[in-house]
C-alpha positions in Angstrom: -56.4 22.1 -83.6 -53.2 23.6 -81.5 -51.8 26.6 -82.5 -48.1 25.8 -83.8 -45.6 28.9 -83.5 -43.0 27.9 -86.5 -43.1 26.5 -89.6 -41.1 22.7 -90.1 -38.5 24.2 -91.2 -38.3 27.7 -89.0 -38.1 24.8 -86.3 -35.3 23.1 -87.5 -33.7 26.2 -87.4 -34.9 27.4 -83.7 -33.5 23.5 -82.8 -29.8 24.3 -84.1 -29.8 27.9 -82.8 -31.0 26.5 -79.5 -28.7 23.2 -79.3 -25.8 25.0 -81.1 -25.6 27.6 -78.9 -25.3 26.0 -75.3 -22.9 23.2 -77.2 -20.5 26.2 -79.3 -20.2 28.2 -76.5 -19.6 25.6 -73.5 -16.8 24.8 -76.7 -15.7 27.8 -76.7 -15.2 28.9 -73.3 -13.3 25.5 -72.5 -10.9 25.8 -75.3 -9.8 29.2 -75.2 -10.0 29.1 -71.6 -7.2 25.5 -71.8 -5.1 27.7 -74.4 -4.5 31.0 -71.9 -3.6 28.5 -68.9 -1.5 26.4 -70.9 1.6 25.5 -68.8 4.9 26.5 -70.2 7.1 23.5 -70.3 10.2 23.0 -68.0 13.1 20.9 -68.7 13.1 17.7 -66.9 8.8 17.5 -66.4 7.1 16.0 -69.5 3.1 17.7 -69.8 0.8 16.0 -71.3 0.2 16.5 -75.3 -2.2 18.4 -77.5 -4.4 15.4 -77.6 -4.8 15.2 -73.7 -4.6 18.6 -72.7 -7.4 19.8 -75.0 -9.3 16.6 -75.3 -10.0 16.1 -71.7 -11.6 19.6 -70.7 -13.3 19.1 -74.2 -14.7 15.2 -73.2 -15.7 16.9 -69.8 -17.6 19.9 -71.0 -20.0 17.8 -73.9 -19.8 15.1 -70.3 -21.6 18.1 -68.4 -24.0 18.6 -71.1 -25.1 15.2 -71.3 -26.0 15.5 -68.3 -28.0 18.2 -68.4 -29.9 17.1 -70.9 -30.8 14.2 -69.3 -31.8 16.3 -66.0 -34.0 18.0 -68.2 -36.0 15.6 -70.1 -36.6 13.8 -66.8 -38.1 17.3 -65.3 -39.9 17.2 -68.6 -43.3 15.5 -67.4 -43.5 17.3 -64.2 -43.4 20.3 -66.0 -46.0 18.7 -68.8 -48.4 17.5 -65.5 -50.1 14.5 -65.6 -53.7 16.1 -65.9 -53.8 15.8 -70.1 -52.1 12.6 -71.3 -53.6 13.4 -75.1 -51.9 16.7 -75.3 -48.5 15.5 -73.2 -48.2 12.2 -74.0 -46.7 12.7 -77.8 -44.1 15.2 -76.5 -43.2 12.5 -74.0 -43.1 10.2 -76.8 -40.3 11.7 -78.3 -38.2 12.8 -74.7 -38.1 9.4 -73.7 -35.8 8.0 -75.6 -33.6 11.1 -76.1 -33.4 10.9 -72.4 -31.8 7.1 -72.9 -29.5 8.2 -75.7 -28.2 10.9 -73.4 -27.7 8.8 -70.6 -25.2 6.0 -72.9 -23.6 9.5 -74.0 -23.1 10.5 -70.7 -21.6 7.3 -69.2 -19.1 6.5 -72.6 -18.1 9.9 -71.8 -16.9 9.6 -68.3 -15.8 6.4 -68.9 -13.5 8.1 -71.9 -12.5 10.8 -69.3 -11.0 8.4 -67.0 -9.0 7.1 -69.7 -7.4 11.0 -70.5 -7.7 12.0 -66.9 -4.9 8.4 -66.3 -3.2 9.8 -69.7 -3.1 13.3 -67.9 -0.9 11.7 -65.0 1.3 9.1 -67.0 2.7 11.5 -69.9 4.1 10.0 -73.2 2.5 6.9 -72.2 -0.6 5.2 -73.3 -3.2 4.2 -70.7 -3.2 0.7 -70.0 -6.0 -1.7 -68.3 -3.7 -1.8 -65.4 -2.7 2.0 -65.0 -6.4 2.5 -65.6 -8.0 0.2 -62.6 -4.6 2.1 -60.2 -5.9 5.4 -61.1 -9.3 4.8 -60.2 -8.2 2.9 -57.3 -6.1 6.1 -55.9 -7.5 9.1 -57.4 -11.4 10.2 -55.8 -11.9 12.1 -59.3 -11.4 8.5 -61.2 -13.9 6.8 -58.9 -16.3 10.1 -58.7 -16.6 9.3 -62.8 -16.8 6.0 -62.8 -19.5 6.6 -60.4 -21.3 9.2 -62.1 -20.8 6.5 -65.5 -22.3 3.8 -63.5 -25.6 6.4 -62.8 -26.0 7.3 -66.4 -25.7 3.4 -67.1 -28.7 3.0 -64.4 -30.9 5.6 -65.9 -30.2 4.5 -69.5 -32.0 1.1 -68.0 -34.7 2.9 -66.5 -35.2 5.5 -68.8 -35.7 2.0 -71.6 -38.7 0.7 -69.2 -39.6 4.4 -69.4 -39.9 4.0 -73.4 -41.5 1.1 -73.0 -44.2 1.3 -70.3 -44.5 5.6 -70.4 -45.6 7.4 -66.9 -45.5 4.0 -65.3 -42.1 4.5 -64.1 -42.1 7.3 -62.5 -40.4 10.6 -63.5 -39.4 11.0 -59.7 -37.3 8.0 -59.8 -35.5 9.4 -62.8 -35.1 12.7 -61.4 -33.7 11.1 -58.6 -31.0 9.0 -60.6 -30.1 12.2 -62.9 -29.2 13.9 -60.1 -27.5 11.5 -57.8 -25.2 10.9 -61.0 -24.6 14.7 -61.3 -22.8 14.2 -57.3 -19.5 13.4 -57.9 -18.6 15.6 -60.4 -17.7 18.0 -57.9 -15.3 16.2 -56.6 -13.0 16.6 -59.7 -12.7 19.9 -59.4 -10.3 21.8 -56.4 -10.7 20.5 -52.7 -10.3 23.1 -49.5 -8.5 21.3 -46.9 -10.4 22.6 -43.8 -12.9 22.4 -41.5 -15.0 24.2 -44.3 -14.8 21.4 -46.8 -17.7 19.8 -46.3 -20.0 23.2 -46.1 -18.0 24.1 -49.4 -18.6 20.3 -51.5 -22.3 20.7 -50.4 -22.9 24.4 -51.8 -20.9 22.6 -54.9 -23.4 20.3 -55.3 -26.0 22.6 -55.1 -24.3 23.9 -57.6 -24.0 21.6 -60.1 -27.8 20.5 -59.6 -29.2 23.5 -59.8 -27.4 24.9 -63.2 -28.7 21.4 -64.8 -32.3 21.9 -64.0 -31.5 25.7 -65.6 -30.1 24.5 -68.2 -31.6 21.3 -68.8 -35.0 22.5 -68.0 -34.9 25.7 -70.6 -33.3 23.5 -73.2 -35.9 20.9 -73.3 -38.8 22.9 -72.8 -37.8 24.7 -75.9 -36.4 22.2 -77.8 -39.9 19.9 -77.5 -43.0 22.4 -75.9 -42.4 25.9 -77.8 -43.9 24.9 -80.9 -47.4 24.2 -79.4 -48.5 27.5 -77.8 -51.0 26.0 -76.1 -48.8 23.7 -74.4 -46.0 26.3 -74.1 -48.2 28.7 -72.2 -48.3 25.9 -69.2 -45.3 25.1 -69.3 -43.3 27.9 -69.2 -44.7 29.3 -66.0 -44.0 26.7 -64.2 -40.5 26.5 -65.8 -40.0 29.9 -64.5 -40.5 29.2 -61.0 -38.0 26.4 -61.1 -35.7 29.1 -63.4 -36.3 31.8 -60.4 -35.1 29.4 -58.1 -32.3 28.0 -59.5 -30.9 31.1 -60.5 -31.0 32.1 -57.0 -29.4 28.9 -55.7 -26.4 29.0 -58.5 -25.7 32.9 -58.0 -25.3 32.2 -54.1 -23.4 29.1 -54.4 -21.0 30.2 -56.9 -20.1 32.8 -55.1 -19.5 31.0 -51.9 -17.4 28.3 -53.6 -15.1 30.4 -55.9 -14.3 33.2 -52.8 -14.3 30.3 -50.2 -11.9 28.4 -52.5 -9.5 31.3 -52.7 -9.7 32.1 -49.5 -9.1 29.0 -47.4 -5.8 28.6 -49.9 -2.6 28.9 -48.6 -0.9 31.8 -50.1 -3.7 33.8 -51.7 -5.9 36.7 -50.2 -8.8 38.2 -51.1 -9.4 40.6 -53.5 -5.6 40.3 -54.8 -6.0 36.7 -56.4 -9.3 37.3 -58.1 -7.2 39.7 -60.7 -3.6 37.9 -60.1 -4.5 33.8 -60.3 -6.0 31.9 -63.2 -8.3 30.4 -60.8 -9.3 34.1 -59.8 -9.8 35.4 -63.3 -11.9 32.2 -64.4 -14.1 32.7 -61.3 -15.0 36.2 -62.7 -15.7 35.2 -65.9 -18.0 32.7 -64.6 -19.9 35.5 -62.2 -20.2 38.1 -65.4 -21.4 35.2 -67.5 -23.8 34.6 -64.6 -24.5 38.5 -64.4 -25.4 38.1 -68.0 -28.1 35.4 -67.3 -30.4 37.7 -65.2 -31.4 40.3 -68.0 -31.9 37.7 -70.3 -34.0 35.6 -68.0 -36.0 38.8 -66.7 -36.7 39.2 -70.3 -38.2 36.3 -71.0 -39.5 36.2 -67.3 -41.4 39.6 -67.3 -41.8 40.6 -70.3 -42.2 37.7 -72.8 -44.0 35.3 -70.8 -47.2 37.3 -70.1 -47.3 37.0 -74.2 -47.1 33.3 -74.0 -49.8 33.0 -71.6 -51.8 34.7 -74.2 -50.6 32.4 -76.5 -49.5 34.8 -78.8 -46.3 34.8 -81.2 -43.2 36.2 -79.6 -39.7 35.8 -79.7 -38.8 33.7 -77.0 -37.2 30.9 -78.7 -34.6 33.5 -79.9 -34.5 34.6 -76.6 -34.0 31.1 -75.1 -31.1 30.7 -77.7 -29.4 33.7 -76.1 -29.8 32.5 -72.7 -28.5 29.3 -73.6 -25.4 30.6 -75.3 -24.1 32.6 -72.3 -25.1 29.3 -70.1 -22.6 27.6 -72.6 -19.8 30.1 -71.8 -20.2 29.4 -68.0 -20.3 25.6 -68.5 -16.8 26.0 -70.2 -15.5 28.4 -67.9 -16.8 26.1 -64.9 -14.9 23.4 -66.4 -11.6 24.9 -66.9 -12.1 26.3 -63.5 -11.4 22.7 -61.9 -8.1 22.1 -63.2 -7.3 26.0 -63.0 -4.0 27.0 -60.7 -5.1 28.9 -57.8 -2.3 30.8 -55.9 
């Protein structure tokens, strides 16, 4: 019999600290982020209201973490391996059709988003049909989510003849898909005009892919694997490698697309506008959130996961919860970055 490392309900409880955290923090962030860069109104220029200037970022952050999830229930079975179907099998079982439920999340989301982002530029009016089809038809961050909805509509087929027919349909193909629909969310965010935009949209991407297989990867893993130490003690390992490697990727690429943004802007200089711009502040919150990651990931890294391959009881769902928290904050701080005034 596997060893189980909580109780039923201690893992209720290590499921809601877990979930809860990345959700109330990306929350968090995104809000109180919206509220300090809240324009002042002028006379003459109508903003948007309440409703659309909080719901959007809001709709947007819980549109990221869809996402992720869905990026990391479809690195699930790679992680698992393929090499003990008994033991696997009945987690896969279960990620399967979360993965599906996630992916209709994902696309009603950026479907809603395209409805607030058209509110966003007709204020005091309600988006019709017509306004909706023109601002998808003009605006590259209304066809980059309807894009991105039309992936999450393809995997939630998939992902079905996943439920139905298991390992059969490969996990690469769904990989694939997750991450292809994760693409155009850059392009909502700020654009450089210059000859360095292309260099800068592909680090973005990198990016964005490599934070979901973080944070997609950590949060399933513990969500469906930590219970069974056996399984756990597999696992994790070969988590970490992917963890080592995306943390590298997101540090680096973060960097390069907040200073390169700022930069290659037309009346801003570095360091001046990294303490004097909203963009600037935002993009160092987002590197101390980052900074925050590492000790927290060495912990579980170095000093927790030799324990784990012992298989013996440690703390590193708490630990996990932790990580995931602060990976929240950035999400919400990432997101209020792309609608953040930069000079």
């Amino acid at each position: 019999m596997t060893a189980v490392a909580e109780r039923a309900p201690e893992a209720v409880a290590v499921r809601r600290l877990l979930a809860g955290g990345l959700v109330s923090g990306a929350l968090l962030a995104v809000v109180v982020a919206t509220a300090l860069g809240a324009e002042e109104a002028v006379p003459g220029i109508e903003l948007p209201g309440p409703v659309v200037a909080y719901g959007l970022p809001v709709l947007r952050v819980l549109l990221d973490l869809a996402a992720v999830a869905v990026v990391g229930l479809s690195l699930l079975p790679k992680l698992l391996g393929f090499d003990e179907p008994e033991r696997t099998e009945p987690v896969m079982r279960r990620a399967r059709p979360m993965a599906v439920s996630f992916a209709w999340a994902w696309a009603l989301l950026a479907l809603t988003v395209i409805v607030f982002q058209t509110a966003e530029l007709n204020p005091g009016s309600v988006p019709t049909p017509g306004m909706i089809a023109e601002y998808v038809d003009n605006v590259g961050a209304g066809q980059g989510m309807l894009f991105s909805a039309a992936c999450a509509l393809a995997y939630a087929g998939i992902g079905l003849l996943a439920v139905r027919f298991g390992e059969k349909v490969p996990a690469e193909l769904r990989i694939l898909v997750a991450l292809f629909g994760l693409l155009p969310i850059p392009v909502t965010g700020h654009a450089v005009d210059s000859v360095w935009h292309d260099p800068i949209m592909i680090s973005m991407e990198l990016h964005v892919m490599g934070s979901a297989a973080w944070t997609g990867g950590l949060l399933t893993v513990m969500l469906l694997v930590a219970r069974d130490r056996g399984l756990l003690a597999e696992v994790l390992p070969r988590f970490s490698r992917l963890a080592s490697l995306a943390l590298a990727v997101v540090t680096l690429s973060g960097l390069v697309n907040g200073l390169a943004t700022i930069a290659l802007t037309p009346g801003t200089a570095l360091p001046g506008s990294l303490l004097t711009s909203e963009y600037g502040l935002l993009v160092v919150a987002k590197t101390v959130s980052v900074a925050l990651l590492v000790p927290l990931a060495a912990h579980i890294r170095f000093r927790l996961l030799p324990r784990v391959e012992r298989q013996e009881a440690t703390a590193v769902a708490a630990w996990a919860a932790a990580e995931l928290t602060v990976m929240g904050l950035a999400y919400g701080v990432a997101v209020a970055l792309t609608t953040a005034t930069i000079s």
